[in-house]
Backbone as a printed PyTorch tensor [residue, N CA C, xyz], in Angstrom:
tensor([[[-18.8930,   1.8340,  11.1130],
         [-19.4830,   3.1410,  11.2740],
         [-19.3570,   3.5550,  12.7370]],

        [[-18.9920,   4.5860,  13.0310],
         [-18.8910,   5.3620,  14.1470],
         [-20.3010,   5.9920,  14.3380]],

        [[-20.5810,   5.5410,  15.9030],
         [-22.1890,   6.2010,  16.6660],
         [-22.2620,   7.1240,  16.7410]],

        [[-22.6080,   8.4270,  16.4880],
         [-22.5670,   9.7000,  16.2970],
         [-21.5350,  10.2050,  15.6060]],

        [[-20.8880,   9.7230,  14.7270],
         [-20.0760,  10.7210,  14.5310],
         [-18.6920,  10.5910,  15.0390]],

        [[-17.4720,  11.9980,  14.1360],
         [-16.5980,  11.7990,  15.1450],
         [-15.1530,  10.4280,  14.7400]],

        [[-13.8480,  10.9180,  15.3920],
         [-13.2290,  10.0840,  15.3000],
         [-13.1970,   8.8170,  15.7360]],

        [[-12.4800,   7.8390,  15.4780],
         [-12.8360,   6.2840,  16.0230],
         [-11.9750,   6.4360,  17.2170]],

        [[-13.0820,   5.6330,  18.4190],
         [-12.1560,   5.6690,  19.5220],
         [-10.7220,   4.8400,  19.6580]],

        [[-10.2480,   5.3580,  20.4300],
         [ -8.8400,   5.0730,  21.0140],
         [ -9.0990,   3.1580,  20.9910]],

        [[ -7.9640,   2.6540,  20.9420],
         [ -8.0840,   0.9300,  21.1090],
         [ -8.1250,   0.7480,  22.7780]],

        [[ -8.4120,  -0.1380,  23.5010],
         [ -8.4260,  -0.3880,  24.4900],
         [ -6.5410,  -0.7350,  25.0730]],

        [[ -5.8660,  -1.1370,  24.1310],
         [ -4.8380,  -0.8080,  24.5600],
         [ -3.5490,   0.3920,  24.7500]],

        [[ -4.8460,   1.6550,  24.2660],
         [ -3.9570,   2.7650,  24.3170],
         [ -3.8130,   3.0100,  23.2580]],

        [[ -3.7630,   2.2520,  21.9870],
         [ -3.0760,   2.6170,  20.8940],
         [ -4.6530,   2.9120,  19.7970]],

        [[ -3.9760,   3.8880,  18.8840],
         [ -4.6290,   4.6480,  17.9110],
         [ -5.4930,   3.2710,  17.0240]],

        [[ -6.4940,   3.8940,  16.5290],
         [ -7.1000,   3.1930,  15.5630],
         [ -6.0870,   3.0140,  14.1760]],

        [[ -5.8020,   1.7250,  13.2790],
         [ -5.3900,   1.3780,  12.1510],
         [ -5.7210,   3.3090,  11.4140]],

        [[ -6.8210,   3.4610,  11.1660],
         [ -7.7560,   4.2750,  10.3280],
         [ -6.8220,   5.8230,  10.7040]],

        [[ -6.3580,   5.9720,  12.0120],
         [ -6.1710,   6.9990,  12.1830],
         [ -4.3000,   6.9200,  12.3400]],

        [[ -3.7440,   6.2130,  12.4050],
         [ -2.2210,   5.8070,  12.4430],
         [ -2.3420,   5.8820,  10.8630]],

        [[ -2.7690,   5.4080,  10.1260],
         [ -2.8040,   5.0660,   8.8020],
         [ -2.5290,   6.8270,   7.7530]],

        [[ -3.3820,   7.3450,   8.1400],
         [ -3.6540,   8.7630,   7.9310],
         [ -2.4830,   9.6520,   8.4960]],

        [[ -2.0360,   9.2250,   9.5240],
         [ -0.6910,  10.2910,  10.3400],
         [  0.3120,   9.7290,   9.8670]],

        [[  1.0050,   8.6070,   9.4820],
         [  1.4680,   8.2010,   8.1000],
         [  1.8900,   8.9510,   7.3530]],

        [[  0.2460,   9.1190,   6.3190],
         [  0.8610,   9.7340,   4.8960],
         [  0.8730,  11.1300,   5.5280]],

        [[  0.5730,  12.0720,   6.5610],
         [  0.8690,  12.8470,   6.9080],
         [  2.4290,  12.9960,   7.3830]],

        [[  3.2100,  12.5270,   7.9770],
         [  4.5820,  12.2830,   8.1910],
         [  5.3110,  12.4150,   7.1130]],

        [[  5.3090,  11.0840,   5.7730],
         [  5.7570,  10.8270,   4.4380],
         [  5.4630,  12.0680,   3.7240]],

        [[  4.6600,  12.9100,   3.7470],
         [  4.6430,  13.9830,   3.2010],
         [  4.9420,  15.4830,   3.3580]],

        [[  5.1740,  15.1420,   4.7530],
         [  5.8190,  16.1770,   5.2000],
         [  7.3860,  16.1620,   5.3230]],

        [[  8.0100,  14.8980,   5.3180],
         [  9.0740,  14.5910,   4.7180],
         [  9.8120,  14.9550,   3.2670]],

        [[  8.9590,  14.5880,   2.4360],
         [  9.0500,  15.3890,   1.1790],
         [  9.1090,  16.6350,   1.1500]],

        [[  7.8450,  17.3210,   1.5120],
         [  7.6920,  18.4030,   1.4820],
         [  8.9910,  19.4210,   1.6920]],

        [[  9.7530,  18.5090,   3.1870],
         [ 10.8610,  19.1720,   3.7850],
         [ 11.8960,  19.4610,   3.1300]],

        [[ 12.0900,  18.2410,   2.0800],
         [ 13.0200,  18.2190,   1.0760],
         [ 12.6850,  19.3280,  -0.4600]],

        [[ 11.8070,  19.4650,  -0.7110],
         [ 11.0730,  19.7930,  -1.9460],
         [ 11.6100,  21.5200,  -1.3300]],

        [[ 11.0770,  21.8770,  -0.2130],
         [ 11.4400,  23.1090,  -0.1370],
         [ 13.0510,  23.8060,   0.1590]],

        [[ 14.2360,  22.8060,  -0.0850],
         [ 14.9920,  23.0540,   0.2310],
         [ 15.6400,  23.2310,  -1.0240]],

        [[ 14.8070,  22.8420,  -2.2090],
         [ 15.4010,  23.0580,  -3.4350],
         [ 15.1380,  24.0330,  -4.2840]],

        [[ 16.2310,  24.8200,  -4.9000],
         [ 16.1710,  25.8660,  -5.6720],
         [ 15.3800,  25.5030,  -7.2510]],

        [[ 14.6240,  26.6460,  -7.4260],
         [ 13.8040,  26.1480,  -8.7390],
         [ 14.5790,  25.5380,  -9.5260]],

        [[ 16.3110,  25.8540, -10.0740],
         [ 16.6820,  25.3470, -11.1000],
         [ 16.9170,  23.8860, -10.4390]],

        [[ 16.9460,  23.2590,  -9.0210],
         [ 17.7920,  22.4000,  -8.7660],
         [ 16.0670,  21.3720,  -8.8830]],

        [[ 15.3240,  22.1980,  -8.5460],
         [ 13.5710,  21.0150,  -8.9550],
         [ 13.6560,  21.6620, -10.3930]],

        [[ 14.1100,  21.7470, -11.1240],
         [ 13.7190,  21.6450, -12.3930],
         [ 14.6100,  20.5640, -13.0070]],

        [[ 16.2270,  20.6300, -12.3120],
         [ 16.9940,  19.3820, -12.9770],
         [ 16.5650,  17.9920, -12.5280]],

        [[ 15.9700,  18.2120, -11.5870],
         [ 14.9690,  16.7900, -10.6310],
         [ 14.5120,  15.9600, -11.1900]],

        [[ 13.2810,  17.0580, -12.1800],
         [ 12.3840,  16.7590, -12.8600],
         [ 12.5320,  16.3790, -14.0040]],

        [[ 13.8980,  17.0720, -14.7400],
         [ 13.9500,  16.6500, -16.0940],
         [ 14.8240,  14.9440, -15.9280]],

        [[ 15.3760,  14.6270, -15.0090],
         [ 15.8010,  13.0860, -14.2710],
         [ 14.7610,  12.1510, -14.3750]],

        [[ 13.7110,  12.6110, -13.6340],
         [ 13.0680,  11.8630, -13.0750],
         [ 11.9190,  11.8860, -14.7220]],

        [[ 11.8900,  12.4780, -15.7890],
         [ 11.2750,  12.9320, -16.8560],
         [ 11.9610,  11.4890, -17.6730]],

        [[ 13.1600,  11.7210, -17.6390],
         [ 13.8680,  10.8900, -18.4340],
         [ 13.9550,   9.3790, -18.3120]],

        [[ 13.8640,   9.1580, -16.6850],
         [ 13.6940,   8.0320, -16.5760],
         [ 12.2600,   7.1670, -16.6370]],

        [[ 11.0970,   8.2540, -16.8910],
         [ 10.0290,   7.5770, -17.2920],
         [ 10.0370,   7.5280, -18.6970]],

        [[ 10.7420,   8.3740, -19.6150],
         [ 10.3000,   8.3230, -20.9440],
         [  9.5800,   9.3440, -21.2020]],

        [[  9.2040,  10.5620, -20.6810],
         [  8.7150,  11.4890, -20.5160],
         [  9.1770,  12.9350, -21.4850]],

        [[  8.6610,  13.1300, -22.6040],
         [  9.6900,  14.3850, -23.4290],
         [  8.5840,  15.2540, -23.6770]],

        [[  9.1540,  16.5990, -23.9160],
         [  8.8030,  17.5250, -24.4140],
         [  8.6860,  18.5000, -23.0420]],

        [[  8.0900,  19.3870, -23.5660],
         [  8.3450,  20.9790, -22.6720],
         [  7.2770,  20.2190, -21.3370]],

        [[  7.4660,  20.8310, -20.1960],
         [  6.9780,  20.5570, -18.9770],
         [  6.8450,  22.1470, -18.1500]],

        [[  5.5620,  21.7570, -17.8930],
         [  4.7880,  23.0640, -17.2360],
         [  4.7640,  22.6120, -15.4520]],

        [[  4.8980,  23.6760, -14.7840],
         [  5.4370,  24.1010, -13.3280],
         [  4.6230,  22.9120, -12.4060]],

        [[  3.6100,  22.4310, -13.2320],
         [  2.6330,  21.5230, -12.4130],
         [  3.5050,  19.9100, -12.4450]],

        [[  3.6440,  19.9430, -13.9160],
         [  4.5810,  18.6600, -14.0860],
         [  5.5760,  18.8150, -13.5900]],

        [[  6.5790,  19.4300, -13.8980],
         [  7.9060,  19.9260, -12.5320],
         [  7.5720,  19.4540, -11.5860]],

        [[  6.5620,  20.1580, -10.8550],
         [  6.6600,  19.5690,  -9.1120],
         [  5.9350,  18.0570,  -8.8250]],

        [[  5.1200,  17.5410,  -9.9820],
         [  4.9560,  16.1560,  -9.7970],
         [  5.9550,  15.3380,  -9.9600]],

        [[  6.7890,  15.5100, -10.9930],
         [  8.2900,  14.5590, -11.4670],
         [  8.7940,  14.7790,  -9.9830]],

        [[  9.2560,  16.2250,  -9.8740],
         [ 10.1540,  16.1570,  -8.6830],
         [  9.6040,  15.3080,  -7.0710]],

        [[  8.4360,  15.6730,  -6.7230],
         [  8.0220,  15.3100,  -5.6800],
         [  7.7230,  13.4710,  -6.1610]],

        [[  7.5770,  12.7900,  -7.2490],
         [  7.4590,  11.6890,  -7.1870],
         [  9.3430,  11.2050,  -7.2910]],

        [[ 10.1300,  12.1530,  -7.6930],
         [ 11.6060,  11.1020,  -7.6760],
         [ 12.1650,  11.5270,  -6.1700]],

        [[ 11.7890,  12.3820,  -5.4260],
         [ 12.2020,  12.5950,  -4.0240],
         [ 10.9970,  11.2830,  -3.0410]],

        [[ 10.0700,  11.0780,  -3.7710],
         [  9.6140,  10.3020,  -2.6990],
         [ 10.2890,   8.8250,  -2.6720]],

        [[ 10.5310,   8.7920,  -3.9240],
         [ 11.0070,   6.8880,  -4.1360],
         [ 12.3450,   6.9470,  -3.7040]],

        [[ 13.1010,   8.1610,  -3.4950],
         [ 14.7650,   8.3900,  -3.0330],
         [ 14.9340,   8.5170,  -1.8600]],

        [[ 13.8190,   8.9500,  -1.2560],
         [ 13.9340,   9.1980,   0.4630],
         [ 13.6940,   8.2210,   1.1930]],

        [[ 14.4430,   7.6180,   1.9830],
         [ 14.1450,   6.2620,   2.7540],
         [ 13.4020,   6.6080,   4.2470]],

        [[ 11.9390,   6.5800,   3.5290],
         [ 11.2800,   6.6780,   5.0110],
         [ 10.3740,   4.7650,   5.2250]],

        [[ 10.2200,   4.8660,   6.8270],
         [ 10.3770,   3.3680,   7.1420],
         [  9.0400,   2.7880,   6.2670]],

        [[  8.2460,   1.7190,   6.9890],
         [  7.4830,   1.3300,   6.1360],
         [  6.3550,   1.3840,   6.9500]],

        [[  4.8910,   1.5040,   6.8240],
         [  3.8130,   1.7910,   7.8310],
         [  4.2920,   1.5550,   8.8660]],

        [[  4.2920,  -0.4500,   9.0460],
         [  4.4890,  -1.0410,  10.0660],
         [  5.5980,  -0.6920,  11.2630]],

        [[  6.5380,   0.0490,  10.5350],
         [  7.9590,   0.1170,  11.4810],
         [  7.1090,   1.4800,  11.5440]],

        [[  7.2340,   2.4310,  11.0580],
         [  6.9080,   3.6290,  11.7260],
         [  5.8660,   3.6340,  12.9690]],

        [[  4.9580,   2.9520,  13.0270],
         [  3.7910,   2.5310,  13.1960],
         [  4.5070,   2.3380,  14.7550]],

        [[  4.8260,   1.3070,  15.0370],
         [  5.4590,   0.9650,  16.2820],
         [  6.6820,   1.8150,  16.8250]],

        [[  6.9770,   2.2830,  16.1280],
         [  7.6310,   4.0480,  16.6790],
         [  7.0480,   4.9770,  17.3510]],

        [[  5.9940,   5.2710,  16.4900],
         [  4.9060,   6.2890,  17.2060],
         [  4.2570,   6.2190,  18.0420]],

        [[  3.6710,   4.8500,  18.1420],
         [  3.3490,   4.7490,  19.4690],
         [  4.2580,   4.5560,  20.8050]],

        [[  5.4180,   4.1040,  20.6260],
         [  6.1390,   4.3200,  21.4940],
         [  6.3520,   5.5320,  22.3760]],

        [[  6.1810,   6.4650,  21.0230],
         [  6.7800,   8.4950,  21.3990],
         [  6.1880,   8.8000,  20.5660]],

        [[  4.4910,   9.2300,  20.7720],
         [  4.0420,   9.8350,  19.8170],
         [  4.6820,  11.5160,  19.9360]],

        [[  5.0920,  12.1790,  21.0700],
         [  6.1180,  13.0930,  20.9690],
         [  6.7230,  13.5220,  19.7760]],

        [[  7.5080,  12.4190,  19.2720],
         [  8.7640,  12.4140,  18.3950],
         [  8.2480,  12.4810,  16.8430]],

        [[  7.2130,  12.5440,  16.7520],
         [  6.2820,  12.9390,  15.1900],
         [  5.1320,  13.7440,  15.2980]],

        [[  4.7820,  13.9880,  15.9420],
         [  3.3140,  14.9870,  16.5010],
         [  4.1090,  16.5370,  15.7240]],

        [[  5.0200,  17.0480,  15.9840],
         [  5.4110,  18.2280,  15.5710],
         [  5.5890,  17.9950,  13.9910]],

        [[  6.0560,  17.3880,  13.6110],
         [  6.3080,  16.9950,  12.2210],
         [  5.3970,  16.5400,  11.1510]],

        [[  4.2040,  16.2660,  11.5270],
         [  2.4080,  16.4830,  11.0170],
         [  2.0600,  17.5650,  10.6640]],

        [[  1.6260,  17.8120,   9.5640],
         [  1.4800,  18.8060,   9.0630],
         [ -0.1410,  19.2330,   9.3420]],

        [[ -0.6010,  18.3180,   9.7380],
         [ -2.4110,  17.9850,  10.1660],
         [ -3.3210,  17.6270,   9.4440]],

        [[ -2.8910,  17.2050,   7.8470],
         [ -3.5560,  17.0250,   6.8570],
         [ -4.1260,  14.8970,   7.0030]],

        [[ -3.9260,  14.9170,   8.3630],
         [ -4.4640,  13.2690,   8.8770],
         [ -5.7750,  13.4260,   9.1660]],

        [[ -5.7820,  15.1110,   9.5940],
         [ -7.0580,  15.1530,  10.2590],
         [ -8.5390,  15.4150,   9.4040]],

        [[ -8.0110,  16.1180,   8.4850],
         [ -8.8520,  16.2220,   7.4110],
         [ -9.2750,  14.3190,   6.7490]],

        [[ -8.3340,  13.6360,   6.7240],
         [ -8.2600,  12.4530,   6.0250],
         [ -9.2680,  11.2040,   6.6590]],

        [[ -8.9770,  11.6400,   8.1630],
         [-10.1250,  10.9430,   9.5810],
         [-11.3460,  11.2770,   9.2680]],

        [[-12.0170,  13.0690,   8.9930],
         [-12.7100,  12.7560,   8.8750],
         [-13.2780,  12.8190,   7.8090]],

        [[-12.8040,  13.2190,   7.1690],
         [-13.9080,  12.3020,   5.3350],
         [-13.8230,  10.8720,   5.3280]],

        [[-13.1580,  10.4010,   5.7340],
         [-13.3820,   8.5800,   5.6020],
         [-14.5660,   8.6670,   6.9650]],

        [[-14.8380,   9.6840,   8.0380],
         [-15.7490,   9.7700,   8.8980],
         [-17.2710,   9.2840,   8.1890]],

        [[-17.3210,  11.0220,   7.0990],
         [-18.3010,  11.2140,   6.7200],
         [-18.3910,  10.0030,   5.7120]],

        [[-17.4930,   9.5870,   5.1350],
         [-17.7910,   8.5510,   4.2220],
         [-18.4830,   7.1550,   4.4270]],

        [[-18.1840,   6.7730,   5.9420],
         [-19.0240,   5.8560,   6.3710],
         [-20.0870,   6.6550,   6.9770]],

        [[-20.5990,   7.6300,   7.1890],
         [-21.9840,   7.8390,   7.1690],
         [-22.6420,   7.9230,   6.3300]],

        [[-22.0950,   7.5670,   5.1460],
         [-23.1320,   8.0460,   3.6080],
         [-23.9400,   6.4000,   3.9850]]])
């Protein structure tokens, strides 16, 4: 639990809390997707989806919600992004070099796990 509140401080060696690297993460990985997802024409996320439909076993008519889940789950397992750990030691190297590419949805994620250890 954090004393008032508030994000967890910085580590004494400079580097981000687990809690908050962890969170800028799936912020990165999803904005990765995202990048991809919007580059595709509805018919080209609809053939995505009926792929990625097929290879679960998945039939019958599919509504715009299922579309963009098929698609955004077969672009995530196709896109080779690194793995926490390697990214992890990237960023801190140059947090520069991913700060723009955050979409900011870490920050929301910091603090409800905030408020969550204050319950």
């Amino acid at each position: 639990m954090i004393p008032g509140g508030g994000r967890p401080p910085p580590d004494p060696r400079g580097t981000e809390p687990e809690a908050v690297l962890r969170a800028k993460y799936l912020d990165y990985c999803s904005a990765q997707v995202a990048d991809i997802l919007l580059l595709l024409s509805p018919d080209e996320m609809f053939v995505l989806a009926q792929d990625a439909a097929r290879e679960a076993g998945v039939s019958g008519d599919m509504g715009y919600d299922q579309i963009v889940h098929l698609a955004t789950g077969r672009v995530s397992r196709k896109l080779a992004l690194p793995p926490f750990e390697v990214w992890a030691q990237d960023y801190e190297a140059d947090p520069s070099r991913f700060d723009e590419q955050l979409m900011g949805f870490w920050e929301s994620e910091v603090s409800s796990s905030d408020d969550d250890d204050r319950k």
